[in-house]
PDB file as gemmi writes it, atoms N, CA and C in Angstrom:
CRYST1    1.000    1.000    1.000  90.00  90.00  90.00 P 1                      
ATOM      1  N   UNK A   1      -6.052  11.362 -31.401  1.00  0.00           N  
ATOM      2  CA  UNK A   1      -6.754  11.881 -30.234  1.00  0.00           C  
ATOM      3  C   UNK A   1      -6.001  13.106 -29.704  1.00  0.00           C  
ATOM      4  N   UNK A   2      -6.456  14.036 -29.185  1.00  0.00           N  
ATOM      5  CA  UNK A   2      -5.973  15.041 -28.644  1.00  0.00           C  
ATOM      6  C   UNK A   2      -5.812  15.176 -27.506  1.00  0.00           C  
ATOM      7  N   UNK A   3      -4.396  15.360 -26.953  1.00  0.00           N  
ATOM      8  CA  UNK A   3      -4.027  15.193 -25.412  1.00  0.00           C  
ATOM      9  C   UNK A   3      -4.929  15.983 -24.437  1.00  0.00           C  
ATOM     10  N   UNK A   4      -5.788  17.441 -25.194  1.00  0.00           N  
ATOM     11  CA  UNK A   4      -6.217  17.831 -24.099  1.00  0.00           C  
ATOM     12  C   UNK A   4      -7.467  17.605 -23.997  1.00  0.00           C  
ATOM     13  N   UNK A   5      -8.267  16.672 -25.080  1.00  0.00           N  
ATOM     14  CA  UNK A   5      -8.957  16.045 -25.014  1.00  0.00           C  
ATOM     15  C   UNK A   5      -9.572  14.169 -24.591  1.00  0.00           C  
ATOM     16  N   UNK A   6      -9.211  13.791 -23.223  1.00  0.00           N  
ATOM     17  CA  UNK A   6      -9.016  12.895 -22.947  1.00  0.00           C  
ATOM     18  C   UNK A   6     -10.304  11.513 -22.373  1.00  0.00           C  
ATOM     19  N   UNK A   7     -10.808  11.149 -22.840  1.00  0.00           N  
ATOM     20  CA  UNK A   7     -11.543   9.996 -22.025  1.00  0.00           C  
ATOM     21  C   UNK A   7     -10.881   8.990 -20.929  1.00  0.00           C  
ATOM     22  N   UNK A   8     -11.300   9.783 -20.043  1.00  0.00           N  
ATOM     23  CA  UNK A   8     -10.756   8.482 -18.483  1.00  0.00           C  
ATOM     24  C   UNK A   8     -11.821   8.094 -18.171  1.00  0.00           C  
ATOM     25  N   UNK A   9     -12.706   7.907 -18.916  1.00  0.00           N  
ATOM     26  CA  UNK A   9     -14.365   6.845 -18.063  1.00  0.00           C  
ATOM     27  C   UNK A   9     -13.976   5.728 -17.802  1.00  0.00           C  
ATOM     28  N   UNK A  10     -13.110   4.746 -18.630  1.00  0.00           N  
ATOM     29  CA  UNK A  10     -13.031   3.615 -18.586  1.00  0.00           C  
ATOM     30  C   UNK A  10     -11.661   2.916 -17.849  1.00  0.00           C  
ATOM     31  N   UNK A  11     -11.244   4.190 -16.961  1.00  0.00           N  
ATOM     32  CA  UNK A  11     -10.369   3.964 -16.175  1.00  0.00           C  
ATOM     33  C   UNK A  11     -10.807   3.554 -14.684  1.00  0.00           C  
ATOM     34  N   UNK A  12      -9.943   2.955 -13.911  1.00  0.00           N  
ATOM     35  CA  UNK A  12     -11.034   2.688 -12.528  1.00  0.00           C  
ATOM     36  C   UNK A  12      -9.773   4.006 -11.796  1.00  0.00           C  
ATOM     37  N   UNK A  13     -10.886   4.377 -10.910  1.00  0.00           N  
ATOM     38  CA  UNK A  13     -10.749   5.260  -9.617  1.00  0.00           C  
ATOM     39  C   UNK A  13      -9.032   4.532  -9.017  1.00  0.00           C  
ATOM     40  N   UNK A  14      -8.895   3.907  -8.726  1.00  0.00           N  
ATOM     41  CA  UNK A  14      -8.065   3.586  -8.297  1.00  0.00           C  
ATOM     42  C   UNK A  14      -6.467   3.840  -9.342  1.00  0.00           C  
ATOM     43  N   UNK A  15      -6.661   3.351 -10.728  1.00  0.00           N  
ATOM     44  CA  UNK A  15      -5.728   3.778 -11.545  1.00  0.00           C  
ATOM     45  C   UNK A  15      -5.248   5.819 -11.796  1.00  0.00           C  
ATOM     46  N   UNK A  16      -6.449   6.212 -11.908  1.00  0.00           N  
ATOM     47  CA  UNK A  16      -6.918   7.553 -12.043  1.00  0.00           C  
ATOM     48  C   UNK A  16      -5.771   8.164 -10.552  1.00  0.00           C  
ATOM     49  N   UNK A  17      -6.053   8.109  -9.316  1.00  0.00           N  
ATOM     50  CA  UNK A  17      -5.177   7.836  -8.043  1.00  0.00           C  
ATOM     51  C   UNK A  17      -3.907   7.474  -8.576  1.00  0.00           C  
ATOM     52  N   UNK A  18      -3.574   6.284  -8.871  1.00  0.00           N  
ATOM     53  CA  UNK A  18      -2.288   6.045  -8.951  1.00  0.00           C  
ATOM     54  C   UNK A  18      -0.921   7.235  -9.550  1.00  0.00           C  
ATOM     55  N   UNK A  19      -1.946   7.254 -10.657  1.00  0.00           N  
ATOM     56  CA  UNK A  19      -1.669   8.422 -11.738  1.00  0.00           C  
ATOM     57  C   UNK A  19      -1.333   9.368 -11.036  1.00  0.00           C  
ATOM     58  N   UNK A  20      -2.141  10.484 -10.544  1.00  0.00           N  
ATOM     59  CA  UNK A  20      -2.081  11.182  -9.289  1.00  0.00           C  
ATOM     60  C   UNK A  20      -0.271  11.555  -8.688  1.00  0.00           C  
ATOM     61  N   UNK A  21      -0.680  10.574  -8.018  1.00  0.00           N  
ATOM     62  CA  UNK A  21       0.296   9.784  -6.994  1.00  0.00           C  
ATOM     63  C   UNK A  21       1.248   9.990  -7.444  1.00  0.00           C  
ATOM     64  N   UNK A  22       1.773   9.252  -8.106  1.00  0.00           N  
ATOM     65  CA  UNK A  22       3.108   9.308  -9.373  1.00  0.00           C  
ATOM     66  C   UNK A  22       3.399  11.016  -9.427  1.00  0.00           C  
ATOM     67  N   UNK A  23       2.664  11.650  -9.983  1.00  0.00           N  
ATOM     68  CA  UNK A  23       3.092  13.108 -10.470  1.00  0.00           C  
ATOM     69  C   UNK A  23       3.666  13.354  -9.004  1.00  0.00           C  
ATOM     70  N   UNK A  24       2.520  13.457  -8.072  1.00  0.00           N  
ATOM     71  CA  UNK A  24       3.034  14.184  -6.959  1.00  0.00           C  
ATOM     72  C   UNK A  24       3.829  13.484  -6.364  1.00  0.00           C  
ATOM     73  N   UNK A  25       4.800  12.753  -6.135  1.00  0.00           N  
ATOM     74  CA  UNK A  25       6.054  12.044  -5.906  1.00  0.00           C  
ATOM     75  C   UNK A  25       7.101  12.747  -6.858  1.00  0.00           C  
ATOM     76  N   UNK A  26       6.796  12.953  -7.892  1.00  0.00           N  
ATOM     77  CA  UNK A  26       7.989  13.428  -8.661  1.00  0.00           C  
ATOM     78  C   UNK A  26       7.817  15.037  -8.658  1.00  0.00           C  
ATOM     79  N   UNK A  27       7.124  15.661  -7.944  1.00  0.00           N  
ATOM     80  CA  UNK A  27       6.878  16.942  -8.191  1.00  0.00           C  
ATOM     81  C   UNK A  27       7.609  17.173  -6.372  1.00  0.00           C  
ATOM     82  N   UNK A  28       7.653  16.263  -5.555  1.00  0.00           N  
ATOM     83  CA  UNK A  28       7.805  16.147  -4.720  1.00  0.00           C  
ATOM     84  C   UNK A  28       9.720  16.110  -4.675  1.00  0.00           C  
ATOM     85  N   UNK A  29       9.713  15.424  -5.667  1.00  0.00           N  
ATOM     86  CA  UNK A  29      11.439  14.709  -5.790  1.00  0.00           C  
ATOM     87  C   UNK A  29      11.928  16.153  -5.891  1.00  0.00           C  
ATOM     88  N   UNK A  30      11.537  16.860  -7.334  1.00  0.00           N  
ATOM     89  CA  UNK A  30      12.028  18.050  -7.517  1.00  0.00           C  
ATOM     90  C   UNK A  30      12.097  19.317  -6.391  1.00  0.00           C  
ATOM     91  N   UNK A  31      11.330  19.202  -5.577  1.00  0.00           N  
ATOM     92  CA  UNK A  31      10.958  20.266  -4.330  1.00  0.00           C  
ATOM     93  C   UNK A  31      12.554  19.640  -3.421  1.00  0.00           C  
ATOM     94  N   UNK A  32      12.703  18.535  -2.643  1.00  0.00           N  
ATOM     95  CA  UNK A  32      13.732  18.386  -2.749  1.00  0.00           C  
ATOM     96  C   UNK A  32      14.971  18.516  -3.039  1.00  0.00           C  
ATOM     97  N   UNK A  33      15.170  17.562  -4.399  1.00  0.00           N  
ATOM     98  CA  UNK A  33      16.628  18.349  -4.895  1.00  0.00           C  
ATOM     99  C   UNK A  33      16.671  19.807  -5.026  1.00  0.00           C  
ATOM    100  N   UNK A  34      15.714  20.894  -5.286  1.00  0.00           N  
ATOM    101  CA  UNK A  34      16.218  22.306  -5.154  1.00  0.00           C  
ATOM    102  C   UNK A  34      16.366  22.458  -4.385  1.00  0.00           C  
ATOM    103  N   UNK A  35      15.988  21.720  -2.904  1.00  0.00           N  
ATOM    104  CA  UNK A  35      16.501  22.334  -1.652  1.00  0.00           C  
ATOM    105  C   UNK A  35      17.804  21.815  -0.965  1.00  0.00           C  
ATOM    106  N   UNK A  36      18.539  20.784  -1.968  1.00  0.00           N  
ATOM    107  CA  UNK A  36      19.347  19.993  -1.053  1.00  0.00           C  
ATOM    108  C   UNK A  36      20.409  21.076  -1.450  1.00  0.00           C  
ATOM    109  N   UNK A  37      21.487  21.688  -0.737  1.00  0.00           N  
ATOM    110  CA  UNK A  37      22.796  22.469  -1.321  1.00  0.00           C  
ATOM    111  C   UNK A  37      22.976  21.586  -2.141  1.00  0.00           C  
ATOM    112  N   UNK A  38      23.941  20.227  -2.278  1.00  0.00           N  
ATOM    113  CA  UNK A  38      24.956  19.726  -3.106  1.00  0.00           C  
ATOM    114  C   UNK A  38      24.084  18.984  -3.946  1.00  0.00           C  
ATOM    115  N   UNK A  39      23.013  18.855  -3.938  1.00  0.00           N  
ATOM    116  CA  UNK A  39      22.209  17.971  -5.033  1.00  0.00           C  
ATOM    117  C   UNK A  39      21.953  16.465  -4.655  1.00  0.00           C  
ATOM    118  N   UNK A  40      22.844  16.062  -3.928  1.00  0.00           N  
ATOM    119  CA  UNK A  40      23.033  14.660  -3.154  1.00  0.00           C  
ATOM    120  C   UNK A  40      21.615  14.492  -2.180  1.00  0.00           C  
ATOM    121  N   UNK A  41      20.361  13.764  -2.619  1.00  0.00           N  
ATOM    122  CA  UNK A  41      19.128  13.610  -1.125  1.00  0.00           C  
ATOM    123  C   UNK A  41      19.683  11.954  -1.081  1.00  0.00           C  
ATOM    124  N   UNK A  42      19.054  11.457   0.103  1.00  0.00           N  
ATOM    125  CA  UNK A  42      18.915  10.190  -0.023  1.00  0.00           C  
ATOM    126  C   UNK A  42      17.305  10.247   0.580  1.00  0.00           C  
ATOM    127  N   UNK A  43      16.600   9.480  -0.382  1.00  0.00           N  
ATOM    128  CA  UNK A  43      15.298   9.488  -0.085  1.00  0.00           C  
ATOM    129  C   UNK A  43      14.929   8.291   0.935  1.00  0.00           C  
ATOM    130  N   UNK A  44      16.049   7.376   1.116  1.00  0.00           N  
ATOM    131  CA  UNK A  44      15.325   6.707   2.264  1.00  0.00           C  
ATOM    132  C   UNK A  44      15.144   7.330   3.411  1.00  0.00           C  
ATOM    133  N   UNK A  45      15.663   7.877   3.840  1.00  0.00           N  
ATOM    134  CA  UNK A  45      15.533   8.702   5.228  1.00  0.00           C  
ATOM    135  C   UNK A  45      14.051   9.350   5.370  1.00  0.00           C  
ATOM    136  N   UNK A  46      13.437   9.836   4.276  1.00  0.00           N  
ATOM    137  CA  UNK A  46      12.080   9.803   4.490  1.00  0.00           C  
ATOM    138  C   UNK A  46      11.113   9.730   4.748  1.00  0.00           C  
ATOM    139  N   UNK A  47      10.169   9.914   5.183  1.00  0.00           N  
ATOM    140  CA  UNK A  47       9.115   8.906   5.575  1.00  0.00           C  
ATOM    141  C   UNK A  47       8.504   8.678   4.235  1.00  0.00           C  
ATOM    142  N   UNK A  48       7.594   7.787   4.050  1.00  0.00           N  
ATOM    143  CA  UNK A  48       6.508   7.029   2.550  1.00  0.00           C  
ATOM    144  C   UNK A  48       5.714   8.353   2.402  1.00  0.00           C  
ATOM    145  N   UNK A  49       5.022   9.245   3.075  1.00  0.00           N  
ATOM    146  CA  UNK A  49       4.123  10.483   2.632  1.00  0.00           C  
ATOM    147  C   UNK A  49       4.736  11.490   2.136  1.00  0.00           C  
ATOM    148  N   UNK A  50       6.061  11.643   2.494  1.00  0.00           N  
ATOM    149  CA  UNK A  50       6.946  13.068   2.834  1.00  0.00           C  
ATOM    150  C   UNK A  50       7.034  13.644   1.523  1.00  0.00           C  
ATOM    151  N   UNK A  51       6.977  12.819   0.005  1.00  0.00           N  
ATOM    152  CA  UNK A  51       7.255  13.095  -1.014  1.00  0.00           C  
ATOM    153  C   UNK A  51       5.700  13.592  -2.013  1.00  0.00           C  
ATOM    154  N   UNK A  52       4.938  12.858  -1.618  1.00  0.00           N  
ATOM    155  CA  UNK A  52       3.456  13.340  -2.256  1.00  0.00           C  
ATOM    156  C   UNK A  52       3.018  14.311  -1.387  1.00  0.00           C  
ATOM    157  N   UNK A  53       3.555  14.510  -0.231  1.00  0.00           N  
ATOM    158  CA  UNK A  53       2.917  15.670   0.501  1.00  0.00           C  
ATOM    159  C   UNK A  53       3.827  16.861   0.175  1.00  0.00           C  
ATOM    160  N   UNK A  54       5.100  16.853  -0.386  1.00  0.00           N  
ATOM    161  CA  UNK A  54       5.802  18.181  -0.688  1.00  0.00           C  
ATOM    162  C   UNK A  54       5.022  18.400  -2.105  1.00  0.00           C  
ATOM    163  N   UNK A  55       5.033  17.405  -2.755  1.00  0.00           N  
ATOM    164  CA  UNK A  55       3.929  17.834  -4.472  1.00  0.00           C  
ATOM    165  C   UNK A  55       2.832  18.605  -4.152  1.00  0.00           C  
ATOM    166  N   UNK A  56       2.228  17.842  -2.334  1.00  0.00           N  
ATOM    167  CA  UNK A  56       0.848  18.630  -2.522  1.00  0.00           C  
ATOM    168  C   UNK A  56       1.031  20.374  -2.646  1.00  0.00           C  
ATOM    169  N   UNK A  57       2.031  20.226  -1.559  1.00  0.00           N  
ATOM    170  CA  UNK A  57       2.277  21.716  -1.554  1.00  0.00           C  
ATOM    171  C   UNK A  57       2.519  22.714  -2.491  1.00  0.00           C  
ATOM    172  N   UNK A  58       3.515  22.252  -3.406  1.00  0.00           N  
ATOM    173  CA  UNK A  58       4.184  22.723  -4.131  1.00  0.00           C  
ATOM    174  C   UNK A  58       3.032  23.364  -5.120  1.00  0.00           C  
ATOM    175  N   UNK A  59       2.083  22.021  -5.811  1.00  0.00           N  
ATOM    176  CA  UNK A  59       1.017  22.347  -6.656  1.00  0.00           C  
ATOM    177  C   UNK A  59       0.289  23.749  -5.787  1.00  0.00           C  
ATOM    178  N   UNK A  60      -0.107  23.420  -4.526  1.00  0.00           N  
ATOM    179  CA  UNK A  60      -0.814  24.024  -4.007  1.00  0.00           C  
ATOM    180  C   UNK A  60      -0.372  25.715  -3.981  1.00  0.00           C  
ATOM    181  N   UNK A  61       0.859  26.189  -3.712  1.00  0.00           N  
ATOM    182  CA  UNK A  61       1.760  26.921  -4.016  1.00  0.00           C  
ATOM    183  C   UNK A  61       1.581  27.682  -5.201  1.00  0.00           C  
ATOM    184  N   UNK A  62       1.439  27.119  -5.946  1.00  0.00           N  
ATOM    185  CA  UNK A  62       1.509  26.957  -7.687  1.00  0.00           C  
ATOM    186  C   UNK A  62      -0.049  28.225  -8.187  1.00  0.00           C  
ATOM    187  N   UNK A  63      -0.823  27.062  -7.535  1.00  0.00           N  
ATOM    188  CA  UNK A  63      -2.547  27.535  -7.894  1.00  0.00           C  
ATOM    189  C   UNK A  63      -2.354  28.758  -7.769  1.00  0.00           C  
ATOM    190  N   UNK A  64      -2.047  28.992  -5.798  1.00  0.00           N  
ATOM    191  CA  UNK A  64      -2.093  30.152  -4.606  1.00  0.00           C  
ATOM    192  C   UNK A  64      -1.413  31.233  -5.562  1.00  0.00           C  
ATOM    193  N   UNK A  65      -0.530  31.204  -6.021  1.00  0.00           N  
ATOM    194  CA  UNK A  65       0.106  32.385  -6.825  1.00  0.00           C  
ATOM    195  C   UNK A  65      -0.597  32.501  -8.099  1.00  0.00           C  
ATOM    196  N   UNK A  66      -1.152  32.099  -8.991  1.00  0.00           N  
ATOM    197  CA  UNK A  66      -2.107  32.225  -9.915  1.00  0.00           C  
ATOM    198  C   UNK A  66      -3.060  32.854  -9.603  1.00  0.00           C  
ATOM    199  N   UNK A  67      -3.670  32.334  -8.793  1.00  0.00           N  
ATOM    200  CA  UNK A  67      -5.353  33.267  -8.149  1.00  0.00           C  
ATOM    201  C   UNK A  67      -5.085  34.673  -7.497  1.00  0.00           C  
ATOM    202  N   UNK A  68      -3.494  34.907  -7.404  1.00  0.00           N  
ATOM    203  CA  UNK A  68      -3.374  36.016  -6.741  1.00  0.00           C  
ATOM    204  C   UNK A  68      -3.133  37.243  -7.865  1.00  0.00           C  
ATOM    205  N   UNK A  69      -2.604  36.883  -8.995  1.00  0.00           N  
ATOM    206  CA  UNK A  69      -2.227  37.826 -10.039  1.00  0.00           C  
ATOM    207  C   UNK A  69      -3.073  37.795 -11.240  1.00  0.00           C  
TER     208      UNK A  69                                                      
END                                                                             
C-alpha cells in the first residue's frame, strides 16, 4: 500500500482525532524545547491544552508562510 495513498473509512472519527492529537502534542513538545534556554521543560507545570495548542500554532505558522511565498 502506498503511504500517500491511504484508506481511513474504516476508522471511527474519534480514532482519526486521537491521531490528530498525538501529532499536535508532539509538535507542541518540540515548540517548547526550542524555546527552553537549557533544554530542561518540565511539562507538568502546564496546563492539559497548552501543548496541542502550541502544535496548533506552530502548524498554523507553517501553512501562513507557505501561502505567502
Amino acid at each position: 500500500m502506498d503511504a500517500n495513498n491511504i484508506d481511513l473509512g474504516a476508522m471511527k472519527s474519534r480514532d482519526l482525532g486521537n491521531m490528530v492529537s498525538k501529532a499536535l502534542v508532539e509538535i507542541g513538545k518540540e515548540v517548547v524545547k526550542s524555546a527552553s534556554p537549557n533544554g530542561y521543560v518540565d511539562y507538568g507545570n502546564l496546563p492539559s491544552r497548552a501543548l496541542p495548542e502550541l502544535g496548533k500554532q506552530a502548524v498554523a505558522n507553517v501553512l501562513g508562510n507557505e501561502s505567502t511565498q
